[in-house]
N, C-alpha and C positions, 0 to 999 in steps of 0.2 A: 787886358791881356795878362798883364801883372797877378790879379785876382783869379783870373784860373787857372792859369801855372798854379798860382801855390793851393789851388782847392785839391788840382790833382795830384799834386805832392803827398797829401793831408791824406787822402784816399789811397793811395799806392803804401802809403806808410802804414795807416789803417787797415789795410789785407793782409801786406807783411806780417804786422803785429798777431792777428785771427791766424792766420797759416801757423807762424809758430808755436800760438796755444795749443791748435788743435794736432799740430805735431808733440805738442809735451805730452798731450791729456791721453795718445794713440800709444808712445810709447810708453807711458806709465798702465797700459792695462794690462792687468793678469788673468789670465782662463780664470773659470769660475774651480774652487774646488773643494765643492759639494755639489751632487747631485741625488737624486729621490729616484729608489728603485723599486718597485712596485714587485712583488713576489704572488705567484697563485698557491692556492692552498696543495698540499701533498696528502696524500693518504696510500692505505695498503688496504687488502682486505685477508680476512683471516676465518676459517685456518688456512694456513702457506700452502699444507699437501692434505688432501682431502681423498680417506684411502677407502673403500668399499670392495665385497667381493658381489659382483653383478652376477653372474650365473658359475656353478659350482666351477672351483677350479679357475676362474675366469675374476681377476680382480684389478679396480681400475682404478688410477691416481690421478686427480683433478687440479690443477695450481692454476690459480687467476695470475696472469703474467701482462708486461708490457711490452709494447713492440719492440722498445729498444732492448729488451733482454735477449733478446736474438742478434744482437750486432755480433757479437763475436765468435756465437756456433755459425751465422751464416758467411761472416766474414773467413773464418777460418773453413769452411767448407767451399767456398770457391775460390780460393789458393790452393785447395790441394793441386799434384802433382803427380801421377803414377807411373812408377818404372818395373822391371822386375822385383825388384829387390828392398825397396826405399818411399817412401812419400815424402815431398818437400815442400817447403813454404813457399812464394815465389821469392823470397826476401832468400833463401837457400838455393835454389835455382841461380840468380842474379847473382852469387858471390861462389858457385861451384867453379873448382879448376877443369875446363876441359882434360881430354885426353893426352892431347899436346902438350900440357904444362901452361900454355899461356893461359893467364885468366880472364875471364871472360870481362868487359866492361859494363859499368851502368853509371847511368848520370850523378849517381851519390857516392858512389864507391869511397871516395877519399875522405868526404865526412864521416859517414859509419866506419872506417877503418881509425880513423880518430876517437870517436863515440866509443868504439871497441879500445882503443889503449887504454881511455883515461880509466874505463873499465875494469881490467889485465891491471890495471896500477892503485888502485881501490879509491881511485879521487873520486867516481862518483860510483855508484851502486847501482845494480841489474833495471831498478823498474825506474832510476833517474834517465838511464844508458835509453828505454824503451821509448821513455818520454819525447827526448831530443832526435830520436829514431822520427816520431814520429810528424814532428816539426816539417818534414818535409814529404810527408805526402799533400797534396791538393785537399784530400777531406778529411781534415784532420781538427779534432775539436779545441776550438781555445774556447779562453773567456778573457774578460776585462777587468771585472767584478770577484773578489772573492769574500768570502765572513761567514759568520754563524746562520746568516738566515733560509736555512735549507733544512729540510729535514735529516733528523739525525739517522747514519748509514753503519749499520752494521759491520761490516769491514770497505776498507778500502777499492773500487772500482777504479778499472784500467779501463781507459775510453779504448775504444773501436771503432773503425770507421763503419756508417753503415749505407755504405754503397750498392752492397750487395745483398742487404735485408729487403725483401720482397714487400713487407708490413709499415715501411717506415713512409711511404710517400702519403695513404692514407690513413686518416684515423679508425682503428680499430678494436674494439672491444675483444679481447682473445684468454684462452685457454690454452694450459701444455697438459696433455695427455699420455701419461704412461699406462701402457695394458700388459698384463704381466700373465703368461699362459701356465698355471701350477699343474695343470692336466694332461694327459693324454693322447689328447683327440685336437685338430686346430679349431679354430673358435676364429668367431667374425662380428665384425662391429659394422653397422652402417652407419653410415653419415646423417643421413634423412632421418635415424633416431634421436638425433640428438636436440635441444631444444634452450635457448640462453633468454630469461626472464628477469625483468628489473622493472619494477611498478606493472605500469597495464603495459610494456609494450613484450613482444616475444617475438625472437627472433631465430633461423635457423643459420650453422653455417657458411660459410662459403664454400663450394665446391672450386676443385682444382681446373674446372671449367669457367668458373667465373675469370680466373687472370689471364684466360688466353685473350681478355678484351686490352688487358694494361701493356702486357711484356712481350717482347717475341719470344719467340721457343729457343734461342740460339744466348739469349740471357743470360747472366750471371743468376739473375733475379728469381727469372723464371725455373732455372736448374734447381734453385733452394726452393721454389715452392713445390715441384715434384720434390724434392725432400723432406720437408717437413709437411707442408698441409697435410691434412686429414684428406686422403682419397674415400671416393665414395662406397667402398668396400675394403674394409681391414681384415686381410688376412692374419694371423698369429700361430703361428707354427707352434707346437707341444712346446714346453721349458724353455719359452722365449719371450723376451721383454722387447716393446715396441712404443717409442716416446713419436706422438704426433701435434699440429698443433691443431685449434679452431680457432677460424677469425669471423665476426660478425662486424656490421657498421657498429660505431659504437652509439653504445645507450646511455641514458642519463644514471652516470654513476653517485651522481648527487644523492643517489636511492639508496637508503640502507643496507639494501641486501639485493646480492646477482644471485642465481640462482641457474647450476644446468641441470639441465632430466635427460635420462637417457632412458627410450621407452620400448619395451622388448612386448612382445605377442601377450604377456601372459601377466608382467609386473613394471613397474618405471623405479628406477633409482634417484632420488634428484640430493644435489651436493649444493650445501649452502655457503656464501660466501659473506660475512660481514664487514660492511665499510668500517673502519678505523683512521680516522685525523692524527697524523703523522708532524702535521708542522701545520696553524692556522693559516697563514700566510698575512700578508699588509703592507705598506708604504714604510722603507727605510730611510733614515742616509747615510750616505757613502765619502770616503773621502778622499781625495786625489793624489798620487804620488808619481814623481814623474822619477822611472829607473834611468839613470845615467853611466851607461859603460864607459869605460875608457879604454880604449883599443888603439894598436897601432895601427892598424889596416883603415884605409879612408872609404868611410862608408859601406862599410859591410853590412849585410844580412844577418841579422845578431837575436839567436834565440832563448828568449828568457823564462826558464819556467820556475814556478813559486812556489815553495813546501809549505802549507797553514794546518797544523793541526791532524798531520800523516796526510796530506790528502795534493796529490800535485798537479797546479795548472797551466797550460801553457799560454800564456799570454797572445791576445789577438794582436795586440800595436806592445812590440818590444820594450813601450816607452811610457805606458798609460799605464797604471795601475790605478782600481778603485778598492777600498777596503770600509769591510762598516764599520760605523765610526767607534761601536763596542769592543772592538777587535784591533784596534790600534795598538795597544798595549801588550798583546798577548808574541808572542814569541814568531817570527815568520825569517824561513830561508830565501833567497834568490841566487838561483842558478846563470850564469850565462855562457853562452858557447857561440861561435862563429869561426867560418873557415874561409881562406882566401886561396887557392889552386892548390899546392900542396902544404901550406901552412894555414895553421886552427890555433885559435887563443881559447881558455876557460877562465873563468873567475866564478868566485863565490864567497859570498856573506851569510852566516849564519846565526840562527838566536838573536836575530836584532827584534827592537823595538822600531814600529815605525812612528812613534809620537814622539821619539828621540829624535826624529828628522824635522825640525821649526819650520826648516825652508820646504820642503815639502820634494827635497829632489835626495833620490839615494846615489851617491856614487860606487861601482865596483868597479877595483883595478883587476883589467883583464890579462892573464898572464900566458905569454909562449910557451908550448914544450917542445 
């Protein structure tokens, strides 16, 4: 009896002993911090505006474009607003004084009225102000990830959301089309002449018939494709310019060269487009920083967006940042802003190094106004 009390003793102590290794060895892990980010290739093709006069008087401008270059003419064409007098944004709409005087309410009011002082008070500047604006819509673009391995951008782009880009759910091969009338007389383009080639395959259009299978007619979506798409008959009135688009499924742009024709009774014009490699693409690493605010508010909603090189992101998880590991060194701001009912804190660091941080965590003290 003696002998197996103490075996069970020996055993009880023996699991104790295992339980608190494997509690040392749990608390001693650290997230991993590097990870491999795999990049596709970018390219453009060129020339950007491809300009011909198609029949006398009658001259047409061809630009190979992407779907997302329409987020912000579609985006901004359904917020419009029409009064007598005025067109508004809805974001204008949403902060108009009625009549009354009382103003009208919306669920952000108090943060954009913050956004707007720190504004008014030059602690952050117009496209930081747009940024943090935008932190609070639903489809608004973050990232995780920021560094060099992107193709290089000729100026600076302001995301837009594109909920109301018609082109954005499928993939599509597309064309912006300006037709410019130097003549007298209107002039007409159909659709059915038109013709988009890339190796053996040839493709026509899509007609403004084909979305009525996608969108309802009562759409954001569908409103911008009666706006923009190419209808099957373009009218153009004497000394008038008319910008349309074409969209085809898309083709294997891996092809050197797209290629559209536009075929009239008597002659065809076709506008050549040459692929050009922008950025190779390949497997990077990345490496982990975890942003730490410090706020008085407990547990707030805390938006952090990042300046790398003029270019600003706003962060998916407030708290994660990934940077390539070539870009450590180089110069990067962080923004943070959060608001608690009628009180908002800001803070910001700027011109750091983040391979100055060992520990791999940044702190910003976040300050009341």
């Amino acid at each position: 009896m003696r002998l197996f009390t103490a075996n069970a003793s020996i055993m009880n102590t023996f699991k104790i002993l295992i339980f608190i290794l494997l509690f040392s060895l749990s608390s001693c892990y650290k997230p991993p911090t590097q990870k491999k980010i795999t990049k596709s290739p970018v390219y453009t093709y060129l020339p950007k505006d491809n300009i011909r006069e198609i029949e006398p008087g009658l001259f047409l401008e061809v630009t190979k474009v992407d779907p997302s270059d329409l987020d912000q003419d579609t985006y901004e064409a359904s917020s419009r607003y029409s009064s007598e007098n005025e067109i508004f944004t809805k974001t204008a709409i949403e902060r108009e004084k009625q009549s009354t005087t009382k103003e009208r309410k919306f669920p952000f009011e108090k943060a954009f009225d913050a956004i707007d002082w720190l504004e008014s008070k030059q602690i952050i500047d117009h496209h930081l102000a747009i940024k943090i604006k935008q932190s609070y819509s639903k489809d608004l673009t973050t990232t995780e990830d920021i560094g060099t391995t992107t193709a290089p951008s000729e100026t600076t782009k302001w995301q837009y959301p594109s909920t109301c880009n018609p082109y954005r759910a499928n993939r599509f091969t597309m064309f912006r089309i300006q037709a410019a009338n130097e003549s007298n007389e209107i002039k007409k383009i159909q659709l059915s002449n038109f013709i988009i080639s890339c190796g053996y395959e040839q493709l026509q259009p899509l007609s403004i018939k084909y979305f009525d299978t996608i969108f309802l007619s009562t759409s954001n979506e569908y409103q911008n494709i009666l706006r923009f798409n190419m209808p099957n008959e373009l009218l153009i009135p004497k000394s008038q310019k008319v910008v349309k688009y074409l969209a085809v499924p898309i083709i294997d742009e891996r092809e050197s060269q797209v290629t559209l024709t536009l075929i009239s009774d008597k002659s065809s014009q076709t506008f050549n487009f040459q692929r050009q490699i922008l950025f190779q693409g390949g497997t990077y690493n990345y490496i982990y920083y975890k942003i730490d605010p410090k706020t008085f508010f407990t547990s707030p909603n805390i938006t952090v967006v990042i300046k790398f090189e003029n270019e600003l992101y706003l962060l998916d998880n407030p708290e994660t940042l990934w940077i390539y590991e070539n870009d450590i060194d180089k110069p990067v701001d962080i923004f943070c802003f959060t608001e608690v009912g009628k009180d908002f804190e800001f803070g910001k660091i700027e011109n750091i190094k983040l391979s100055e941080y060992k520990s791999h965590v940044v702190p910003i003290k976040l300050k009341s106004y």
